[in-house]
C-alpha positions as a printed Julia matrix, in Angstrom:
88×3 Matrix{Float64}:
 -324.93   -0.49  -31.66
 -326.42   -3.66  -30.27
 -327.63   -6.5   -32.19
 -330.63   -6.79  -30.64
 -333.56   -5.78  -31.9
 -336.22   -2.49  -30.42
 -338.11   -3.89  -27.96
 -341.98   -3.93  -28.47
 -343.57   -1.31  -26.5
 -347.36   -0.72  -25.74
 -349.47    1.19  -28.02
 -351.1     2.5   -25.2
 -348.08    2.94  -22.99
 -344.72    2.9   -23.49
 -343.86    0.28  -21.62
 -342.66   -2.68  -23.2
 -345.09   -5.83  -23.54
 -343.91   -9.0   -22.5
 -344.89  -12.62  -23.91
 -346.58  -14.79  -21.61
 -343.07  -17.2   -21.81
 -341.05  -13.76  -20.73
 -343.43  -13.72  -17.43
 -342.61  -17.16  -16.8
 -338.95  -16.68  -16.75
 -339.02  -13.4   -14.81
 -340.92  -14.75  -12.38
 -338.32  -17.57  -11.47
 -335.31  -15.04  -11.73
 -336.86  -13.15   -8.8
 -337.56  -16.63   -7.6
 -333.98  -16.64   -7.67
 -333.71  -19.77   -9.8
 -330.45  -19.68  -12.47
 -330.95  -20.84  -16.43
 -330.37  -24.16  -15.91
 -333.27  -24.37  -13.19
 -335.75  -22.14  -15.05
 -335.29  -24.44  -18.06
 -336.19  -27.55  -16.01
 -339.18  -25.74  -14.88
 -340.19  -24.72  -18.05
 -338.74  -27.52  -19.95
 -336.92  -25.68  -22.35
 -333.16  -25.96  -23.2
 -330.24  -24.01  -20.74
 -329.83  -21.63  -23.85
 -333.47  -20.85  -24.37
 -333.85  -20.15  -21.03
 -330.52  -17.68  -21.13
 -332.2   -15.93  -24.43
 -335.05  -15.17  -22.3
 -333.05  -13.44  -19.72
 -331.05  -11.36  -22.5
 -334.17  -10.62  -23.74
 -335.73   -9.33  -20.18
 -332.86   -7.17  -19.45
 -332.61   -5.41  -23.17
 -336.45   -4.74  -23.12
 -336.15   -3.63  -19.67
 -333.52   -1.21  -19.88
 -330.86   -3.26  -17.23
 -327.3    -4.69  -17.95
 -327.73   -7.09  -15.0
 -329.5   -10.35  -13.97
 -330.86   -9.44  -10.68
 -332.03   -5.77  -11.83
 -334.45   -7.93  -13.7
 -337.53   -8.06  -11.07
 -336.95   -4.43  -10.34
 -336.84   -3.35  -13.5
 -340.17   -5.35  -14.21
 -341.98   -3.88  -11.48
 -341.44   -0.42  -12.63
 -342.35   -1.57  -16.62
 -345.03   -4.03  -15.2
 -346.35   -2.8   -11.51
 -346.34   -6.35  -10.88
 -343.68   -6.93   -7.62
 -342.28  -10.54   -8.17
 -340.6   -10.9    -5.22
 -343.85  -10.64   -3.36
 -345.97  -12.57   -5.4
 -347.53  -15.56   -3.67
 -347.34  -19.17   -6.2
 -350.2   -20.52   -7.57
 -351.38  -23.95   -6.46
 -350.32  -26.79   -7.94
């Protein structure tokens, strides 16, 4: 059983809902970045940035890293690897 707890899903859908912060960090996995580059982005701590990730893959279903973007384009219909940055 895993210690984790049920992911939130949608009322609507049952897809689960992501926190604006859970965006963030998907966003730069597909951007390819690693934990300790999407917590200098972010400026959060290496281990924040890791919970995020083990929190993207259990609500999305995937056991692995770099299943993360596909995973969240099925949940999401949002394709990260083709999304263009905003300007800074």
């Amino acid at each position: 059983m895993s210690s984790y707890p049920s992911a939130r899903r949608d009322s609507r859908t049952s897809a689960p809902r992501f926190t604006t912060r859970q965006h963030q960090v998907a966003a730069l996995i597909a951007a390819g970045c690693s934990n300790d580059e999407v917590a200098s982005e972010l400026g959060i701590s290496t281990a924040t940035a890791k919970k995020h990730a083990d929190t993207l893959r259990h609500k999305l279903g995937v056991s692995r890293r770099r299943q993360i973007p596909f995973a969240y384009r099925e949940a999401t219909g949002i394709d990260l690897l083709h999304v263009q940055p905003e300007p800074a």
